[in-house]
Residue, then its C-alpha position, 0 to 999 in steps of 0.5 A: x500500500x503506497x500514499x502519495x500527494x501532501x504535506x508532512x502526515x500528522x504525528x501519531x502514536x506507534x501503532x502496535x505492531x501488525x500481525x504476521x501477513x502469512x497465513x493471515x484470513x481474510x478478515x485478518x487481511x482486512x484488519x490489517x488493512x485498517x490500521x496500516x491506514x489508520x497509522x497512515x491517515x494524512x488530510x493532506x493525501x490525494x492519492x492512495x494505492x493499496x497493495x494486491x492482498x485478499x480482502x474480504x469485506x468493503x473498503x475499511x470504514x473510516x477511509x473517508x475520515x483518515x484521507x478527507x482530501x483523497x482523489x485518487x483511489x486504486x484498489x486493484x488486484x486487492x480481491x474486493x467483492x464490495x466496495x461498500x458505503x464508505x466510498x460514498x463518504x469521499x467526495x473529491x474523488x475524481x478517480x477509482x481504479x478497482x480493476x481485477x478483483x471480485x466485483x460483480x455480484x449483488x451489493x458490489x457497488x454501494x447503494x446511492x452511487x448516482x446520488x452522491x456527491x460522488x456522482x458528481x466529481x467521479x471522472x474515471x472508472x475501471x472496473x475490467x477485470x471483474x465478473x459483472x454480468x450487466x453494464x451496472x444500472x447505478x453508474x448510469x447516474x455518474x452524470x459527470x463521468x468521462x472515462x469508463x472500463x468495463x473490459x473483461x467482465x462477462x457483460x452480454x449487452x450493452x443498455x440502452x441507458x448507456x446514452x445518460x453518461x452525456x459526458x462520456x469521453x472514452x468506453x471501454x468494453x472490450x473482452x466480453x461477451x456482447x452481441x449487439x450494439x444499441x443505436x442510443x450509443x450514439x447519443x454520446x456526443x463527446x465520446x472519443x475512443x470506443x473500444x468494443x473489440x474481442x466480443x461477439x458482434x455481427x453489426x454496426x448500427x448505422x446510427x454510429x455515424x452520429x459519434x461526430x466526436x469519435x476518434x478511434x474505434x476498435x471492433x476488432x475479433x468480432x463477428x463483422x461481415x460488412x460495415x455500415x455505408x455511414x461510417x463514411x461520416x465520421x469525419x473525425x475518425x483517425x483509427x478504425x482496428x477491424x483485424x480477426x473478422x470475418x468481412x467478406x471477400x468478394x461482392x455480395x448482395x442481398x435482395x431480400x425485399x418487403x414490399x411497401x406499404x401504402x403509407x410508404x408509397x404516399x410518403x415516397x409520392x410526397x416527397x420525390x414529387x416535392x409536394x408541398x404541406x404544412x404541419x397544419x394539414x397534416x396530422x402530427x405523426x403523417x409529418x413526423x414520418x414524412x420527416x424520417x426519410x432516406x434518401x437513395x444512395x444512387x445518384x442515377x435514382x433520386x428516391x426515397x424510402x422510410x421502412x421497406x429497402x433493399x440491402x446491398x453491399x458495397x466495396x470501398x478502397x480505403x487508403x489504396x490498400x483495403x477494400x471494406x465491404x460497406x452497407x448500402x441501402x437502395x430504395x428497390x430491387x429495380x434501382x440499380x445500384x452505382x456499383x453493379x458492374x463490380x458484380x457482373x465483372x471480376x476485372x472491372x472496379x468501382x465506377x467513378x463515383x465510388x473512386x471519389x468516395x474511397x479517395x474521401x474515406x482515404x483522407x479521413x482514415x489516416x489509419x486503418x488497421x486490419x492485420 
């Protein structure tokens, strides 16, 4: 156990000698862990680091009180199972490191985490290495928090509610088991790194593109076969890691196709014929929909499409050395996509439009790592 970061401690009486570490249970362990801190308190500290042991209770009572000024706190590798109500009592922590321990079943984290003053001043979180089944719903209330690390758990998903930490700069949730990724991720507008690689994810959602804050994104080991065409918009991002999936290798398309409904085909009339409205003629969920439109990709078409499209998959060169497969989303089977002929020629490459488009993702992709 190191402390670090003040003046002179204030002067204490001897303590008594600890006992002898060998052998020592774990309540042994956590008492021993006590008076060493209480023999160590200094108002002055604002970083503590315990040496790995096997505790097994919370953090010791009174923490709060022996190191008031504490901001930085690393109980990593301590073997904790709980940290415990005495967390709450340190409102300037900025910094919790608790990575490989024991974390993870009922009672891990305190109660009242998103409510205490600690939910306002906490910044980083790691908790890798732990055995957290799910993203734990209290930190949802960390509102201030702008690093969180949840690798090496053994998390499934990733909640929807993930959208509240509007602060959130870098997400760490690499080596678990996740599926799936939740369109409301995008709803984090100063997230920067996003780590989601070694998991078990098939697809992108399109909705990533609305990360216009992100710089690096890590997807590599997962299940990826092709990559959503609007990852393109992500004008900032210098690092895309897409090594060890399986993206396809040659051109693929999928036709599968649902006619459209006859709202879709009135909202298509209004609006590739430019047929003027006013909110006021309309009832308010026709101008919502109305408002939901996308736009065909192909230039030659000019359509639309709310619900029903025709998936197709697009390469593009990325840097003059990757080709990554691209979702594109065409408004029917009938419109012929800019890219066709990459289909019906194996010698023949990317018309001059995509060229103009791997040229601009060449410029945007400073760096593309795939191997």
């Amino acid at each position: 156990m190191a402390a670090a970061g003040g003046a002179a401690q204030e002067p204490q009486a001897e303590p008594e000698p600890p006992p002898q570490r060998r052998g020592l249970a774990e309540g042994d362990e956590t008492a021993e862990l006590a008076a060493e801190l209480a023999a160590r308190r200094s108002a002055e500290t604002r970083q503590l680091v315990l040496s790995p042991r096997r505790l097994s209770g919370p953090l010791p009572a009174g923490l709060s009180q022996w190191f008031p000024a504490l901001e930085v706190l690393d109980v990593s590798g301590t073997g904790l199972a709980e940290l415990g109500a005495e967390l709450l009592a340190l409102p300037r922590l900025h910094t919790l490191l608790a990575k490989n321990n024991r974390l993870g079943g009922p009672g891990s984290l305190p109660k009242g985490l998103g409510q205490a003053a600690l939910s306002r001043s906490l910044r980083v979180l790691n908790l890798s290495g732990n055995r957290f089944p799910e993203v734990p719903p209290s930190l949802f209330g960390l509102r201030g928090l702008r690093s969180l690390s949840l690798g090496g758990n053994r998390l499934h998903g990733i909640p929807p509610d993930i959208q509240e930490l509007r602060s959130l700069e870098f997400l760490y949730l690499g080596g678990n088991f996740i599926t799936s990724i939740p369109p409301e991720l995008a709803n984090l507008p100063s997230l920067s790194y996003l780590v989601l690689c070694d998991n078990k994810i098939q697809s992108i959602p399109p909705q990533l593109a609305q990360l216009h804050s992100l710089r690096s994104l890590s997807l590599h080991n997962n299940l990826l076969t092709y990559l959503p065409r609007e990852i393109l918009n992500l004008v900032h991002l210098e690092e895309l890691s897409l090594r060890g999936n399986p993206l396809v290798v040659r051109f693929v398309r999928d036709l599968t196709y649902n006619p459209p409904s006859l709202l879709e085909l009135a909202g298509r009339t209004i609006k590739t014929r430019n047929v003027a409205y006013a909110p006021s003629d309309l009832p308010e969920n026709l101008v919502r929909y109305l408002s939901l439109a996308s736009n065909c990709p192909n230039p030659k078409c000019g359509g639309v499409y709310f619900d029903s499209c025709v998936r197709q998959i697009k390469f593009v060169d990325f840097c003059g050395k990757y080709r990554l497969p691209l979702m594109h989303y065409l408004c029917s089977p009938e419109c012929s996509s800019p890219c066709s002929s990459a289909s019906q020629s194996s010698t023949s490459q990317s018309e001059s439009d995509s060229e103009d488009e791997a040229s601009v993702a060449a410029r945007r992709m400073q760096k593309v790592l795939l191997g």
